[in-house]
C-alpha positions, 0 to 999 in steps of 0.5 A: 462484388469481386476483389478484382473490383476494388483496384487498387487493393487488387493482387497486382497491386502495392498493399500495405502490411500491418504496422507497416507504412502504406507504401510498403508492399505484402512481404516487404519487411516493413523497417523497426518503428523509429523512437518516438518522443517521448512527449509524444502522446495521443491527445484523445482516444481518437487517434488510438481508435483510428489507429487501431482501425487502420491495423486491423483493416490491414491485417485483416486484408493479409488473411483476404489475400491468403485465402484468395490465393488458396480458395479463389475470388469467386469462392471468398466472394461467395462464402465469405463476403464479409471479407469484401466489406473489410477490403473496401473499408481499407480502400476507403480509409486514411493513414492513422498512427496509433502511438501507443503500439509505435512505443511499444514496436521500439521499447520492447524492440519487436521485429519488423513482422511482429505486430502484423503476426499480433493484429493478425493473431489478434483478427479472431477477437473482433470477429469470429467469423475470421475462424472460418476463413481459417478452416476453409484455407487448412481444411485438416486444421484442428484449430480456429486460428492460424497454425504454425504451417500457415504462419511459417508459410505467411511470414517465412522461415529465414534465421533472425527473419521471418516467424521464429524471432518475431513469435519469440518476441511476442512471448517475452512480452506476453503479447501473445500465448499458447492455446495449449501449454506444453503443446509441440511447437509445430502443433502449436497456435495462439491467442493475444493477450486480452489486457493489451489487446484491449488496451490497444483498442483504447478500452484498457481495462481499469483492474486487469489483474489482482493488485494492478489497478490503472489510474485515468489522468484525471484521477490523479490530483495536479502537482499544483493540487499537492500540499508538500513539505519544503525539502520536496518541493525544493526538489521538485524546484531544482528539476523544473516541476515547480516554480521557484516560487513555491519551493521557497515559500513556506508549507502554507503558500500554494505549489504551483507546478509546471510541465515536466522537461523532456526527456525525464533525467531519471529511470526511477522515482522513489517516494519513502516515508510512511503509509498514507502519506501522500506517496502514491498520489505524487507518483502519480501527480507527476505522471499527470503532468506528463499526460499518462495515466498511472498504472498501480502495482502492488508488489510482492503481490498479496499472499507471497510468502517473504522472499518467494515471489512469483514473477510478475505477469510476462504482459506487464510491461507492455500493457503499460506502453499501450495503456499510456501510463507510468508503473508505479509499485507499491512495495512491500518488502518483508523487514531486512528483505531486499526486495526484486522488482519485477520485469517490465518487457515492452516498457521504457521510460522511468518507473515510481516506487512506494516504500518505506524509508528503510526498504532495500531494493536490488537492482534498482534502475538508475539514475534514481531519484528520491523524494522522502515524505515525512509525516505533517509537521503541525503547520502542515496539518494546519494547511491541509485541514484549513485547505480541505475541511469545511468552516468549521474546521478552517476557522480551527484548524491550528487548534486542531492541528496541534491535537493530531497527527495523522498522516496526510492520507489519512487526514485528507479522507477523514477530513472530506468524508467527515459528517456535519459536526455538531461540537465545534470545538477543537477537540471534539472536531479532532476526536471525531476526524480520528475516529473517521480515519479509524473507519477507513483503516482500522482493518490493518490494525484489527488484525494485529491489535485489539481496541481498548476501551478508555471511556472513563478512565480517570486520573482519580482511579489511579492511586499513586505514590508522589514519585509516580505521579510525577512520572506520569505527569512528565510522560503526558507532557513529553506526548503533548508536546512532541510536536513543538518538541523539535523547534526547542532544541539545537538543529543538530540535536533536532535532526536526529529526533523523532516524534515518536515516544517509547515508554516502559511501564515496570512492576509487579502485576496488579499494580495498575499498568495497563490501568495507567495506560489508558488514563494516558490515552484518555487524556490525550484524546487517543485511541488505545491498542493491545498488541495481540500476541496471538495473531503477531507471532507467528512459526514461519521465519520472517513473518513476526517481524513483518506482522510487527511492521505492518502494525507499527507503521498502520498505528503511527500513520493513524495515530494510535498509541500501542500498548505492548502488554507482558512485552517481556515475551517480544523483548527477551535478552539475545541469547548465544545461538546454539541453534536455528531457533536461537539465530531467528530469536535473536534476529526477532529482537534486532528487527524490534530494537531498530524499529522501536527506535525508529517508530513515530508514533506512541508506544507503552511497554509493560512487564513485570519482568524487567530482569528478562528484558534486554538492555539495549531496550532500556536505552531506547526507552524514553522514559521508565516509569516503576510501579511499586506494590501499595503501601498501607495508605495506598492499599487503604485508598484502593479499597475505598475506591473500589468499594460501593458507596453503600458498604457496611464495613466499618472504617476499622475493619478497613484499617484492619484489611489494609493493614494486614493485606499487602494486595495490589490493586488488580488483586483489591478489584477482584475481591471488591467484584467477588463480594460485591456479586454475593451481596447482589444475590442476597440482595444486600450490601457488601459487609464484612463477612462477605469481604472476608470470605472474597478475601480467603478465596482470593489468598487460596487462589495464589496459594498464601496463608490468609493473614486474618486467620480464620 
């Protein structure tokens, strides 16, 4: 077969161009693609499929004509024949939109020859037998592609025309790149980028870089679907996402959504509030009704130092237009950082950020519209559990509720992936959604803290004085109760309260602080954590504070309580900065200060350095519980509690010891232990003399007088 053959597309003939409609003739500058609506989107693959098609049969008719012009019919038919299959496959072809690359040509303002200059850039990617046809028509080429001479002499040279300002374009949007970096440009050529070549294609690929996942429409829950605090649905009521209905009713009633108007009034969607907490899946929620997809970018990516960021991939932007999704950024700012979003070439419409609700943003596109999420109240809790735990926990799920207070995220995974429970009641099912939610997030606490062990920590290990009794009484009261805390007091005393509680534990060591911490965890049911000074200080500025950051936001959406042991080393008093290292101190203790006040979980703090301490931590402190050196009654009770059952000291050696030992419980313990492994190996009971002589190793050890002499 000749081309000659397949009239009308013969030389003489009117053929379309690439991109361009099909009336337009070769070298006619086909017109920039009109804006599309922005409610217009392709209702299956097909028409990107289709379109796709069509352009490439196009582009690949170009590279037929330039070789018949260079090389002649009778050779293009008898070398490359492939070429007539494609010629007659545009012959036989209908006119296809493909609407994703028509968004693309407006938002990224291509020139009119650009996506013909991609497509055909692009040809070698399909079929490689196009390398070929390249060679035959430069035969002194080095390259498989279309070099800078064979383009300049497809598409000119005019100023603001031609190849130049489309092949800039394509650059800016990372459409296209260079096979060599750094190459001469006339020495230059180049290849497509594969992410959006491929999203072109309607093959978009679901991770096409680290930290950059695509969400499919069907991933995402329906807004309808969410289970939503009143001041959010109210919003969402007010901009005609929702029914009116559903905003005015209360947390239990189900939302019901509508379609978004178009065209969206907002540049930017911004979810605050706390980590897994429902704030990526709105984004993305809001993205379904309108029918795209969500693109998930993590931002700064992982690994960037604070306030050193690279920039984002050039390709972005426009792999968001052909992939037919909303940007969402997952922001993750350095405390006190104002943090640059990154470029989006080739994209418009508005874009979702997930942060905190103190993150700073430079430069954010306006309008912006802000949705604050906050932690699930009670009656919140108890919607989503009766919504999405099995009967058990439905029939429950008010008692269970009150005992939790995970965020929503993580109490919906807990909740779908919780195992058959065997103990129906309130707080075994409620111990074991925790420690479900643990599993799925306790990698960003392991890091930062160490997991206490709370199992039999009871009340009666404690020996305390009346005053401290009470102290410890009214904290765990002020833990219990911090939910239902809120609904007791005025609206404007309520409004600034938080449920989060801060006490400090003072007193010389030994005396049972951090004992006392874990009783208070036992009987509230929670999971305890060390602070690990270790891994949470770190030389480089700015990393501390975000280490402390990431470990009180993971411990209150997981609902842990945090036990800051020795804190006087994090809340030392701000001194006068005399150097560098004076001026970043200080600034470590102001991030804590403000974060502390705002943290919404439970944290201990224990010292026995109180003096060291600055005072404007005192005031942030809920409650300040002392603990005292024992007394002789204390002491007397210390021993007996520590003691084997089966010990052979007489009741007025006990006296005695009591008497003239002023030790404190770490101290008693120590002792009890040390005598207690001597009677073991001699396979005996603890007596007497092996107390005494635990007791002078112990009086040597901090260097004191034995008072019992010798």
């Amino acid at each position: 077969m000749k081309l000659d053959d397949l009239a009308p597309l013969n030389a003489g003939a009117a053929r379309p161009a690439a991109g361009a409609p099909a009336d337009a003739a070769v070298g006619e500058q086909p017109a920039p693609a009109a804006d599309p609506p922005d409610n217009e989107k392709p209702a299956s693959p097909d028409p990107v499929i289709d379109g796709f098609r069509a352009l490439l049969l196009a582009a690949a008719w170009r590279v037929t004509e330039a070789a018949t012009e260079r090389l002649g019919d009778a050779v293009v038919a008898d070398q490359f024949p492939f070429l007539l299959d494609y010629a007659q496959a545009l012959a036989e072809s209908e006119e296809a939109l493909h609407p994703p690359l028509l968004h693309l040509a407006h938002a990224a303002q291509l020139p009119a020859s650009a996506l013909e200059i991609w497509l055909v850039t692009g040809l070698i990617d399909e079929d490689a037998r196009f390398a070929q046809v390249y060679e035959a028509i430069e035969p002194g080429s080095t390259e498989c592609r279309p070099s800078m001479a064979l383009m300049q002499s497809w598409w000119g040279t005019e100023p603001r025309e031609g190849l130049r300002p489309a092949l800039r374009r394509l650059l800016e949007c990372g459409l296209l790149h260079a096979c060599q970096p750094g190459a001469a440009r006339a020495e230059s050529s180049y290849e497509v980028e594969d992410n959006c070549w491929s999203a072109a294609r309607g093959e978009a690929p679901a991770r096409p870089a680290p930290g950059i996942r695509l969400r499919e429409v069907n991933e995402a829950p329906a807004l309808g679907d969410l289970t939503l605090d009143g001041g959010t649905r109210e919003t969402l009521a007010a901009l005609g996402l929702m029914a009116d209905g559903a905003a005015s009713g209360d947390a239990r009633q189900a939302n019901k959504a509508i379609a978004p108007p178009a065209p969206f009034p907002y540049a930017s969607v911004i979810a605050r509030g706390a980590g897994h907490n429902g704030r990526t899946s709105l984004l993305a929620a809001l993205a379904r009704a309108e029918g795209r997809r969500a693109l998930l970018i993590d931002w700064p990516p992982e690994g960037a130092a604070p306030g050193n960021h690279a920039g984002a991939p050039p390709w972005l932007g426009a792999f968001a237009t052909l992939a037919w999704a909303r940007p969402i950024l997952r922001l993750r700012p350095s405390p006190g950082e104002r943090l640059r979003l990154p470029a989006l070439t080739g994209y418009t419409g508005w874009i979702g950020l997930v942060c905190g609700d103190d993150d700073a943003i430079e430069e954010l596109p306006a309008p912006a519209l802000v949705l604050r999420l906050p932690l699930p109240d009670s009656a919140l809790r108890e919607v989503l559990i009766a919504r999405h735990g099995g009967p058990p926990l439905a029939a429950q799920s008010a008692e269970v509720a009150a005992r939790l207070h995970l965020s929503s995220g993580y109490l919906v995974s807990a909740l779908r992936t919780l195992p058959a429970p065997r103990d129906t009641r309130p707080g075994p099912l409620a111990a074991g959604l925790r420690e479900v939610a643990l599993a799925g997030g306790a990698c960003e606490l392991d890091n930062l803290a160490r997991r206490l062990d709370t199992r039999g920590a009871e009340r009666d290990a404690l020996v305390l004085d009346a005053d401290l009794a009470r102290d410890l009484d009214t904290l765990e009261a002020r833990c219990a109760q911090r939910d239902r805390l809120r609904g007791t007091l005025p609206c404007a005393f309520a409004a600034r309260l938080n449920a989060g509680v801060r006490a400090l534990f003072t007193g010389p060591s030994g005396t049972g602080k951090t004992l006392a911490a874990q009783v208070l965890a036992a009987r509230l049911g929670l999971p305890l954590y060390r602070l690990d000074l270790s891994s949470v200080v770190s030389k480089y500025i700015g990393e501390t504070e975000r280490n402390l950051h990431r470990l009180l936001s993971a411990a209150e959406a997981l609902d842990v309580m945090l036990l800051l042991d020795e804190g006087d080393a994090l809340l030392a008093r701000r001194t006068k900065v005399g150097n560098a290292h004076d001026r970043y101190a200080n600034l470590e203790t102001n991030f804590l200060l403000q974060r502390l006040e705002t943290h919404r979980g439970l944290v201990l703090v224990t010292t026995n350095a109180l003096e060291r301490i600055d005072t404007a931590f005192l005031r942030r402190f809920d409650l300040l519980v002392h603990f005292r050196a024992p007394e002789f009654h204390e002491r007397l009770a210390l021993w007996r509690a520590h003691l084997p059952p089966d010990h052979a000291l007489p009741d007025d050696a006990l006296d005695r010891i009591a008497e003239a030992c002023a030790l404190a419980g770490g101290q008693v313990r120590n002792i009890v232990l040390d005598a207690a492994s001597a009677a073991l190996a001699r396979a005996s009971h603890v007596t007497e003399a092996l107390l005494m002589d635990a007791l002078r190793r112990e009086y040597r050890r901090g260097g004191s007088l034995f008072p019992l002499g010798h």
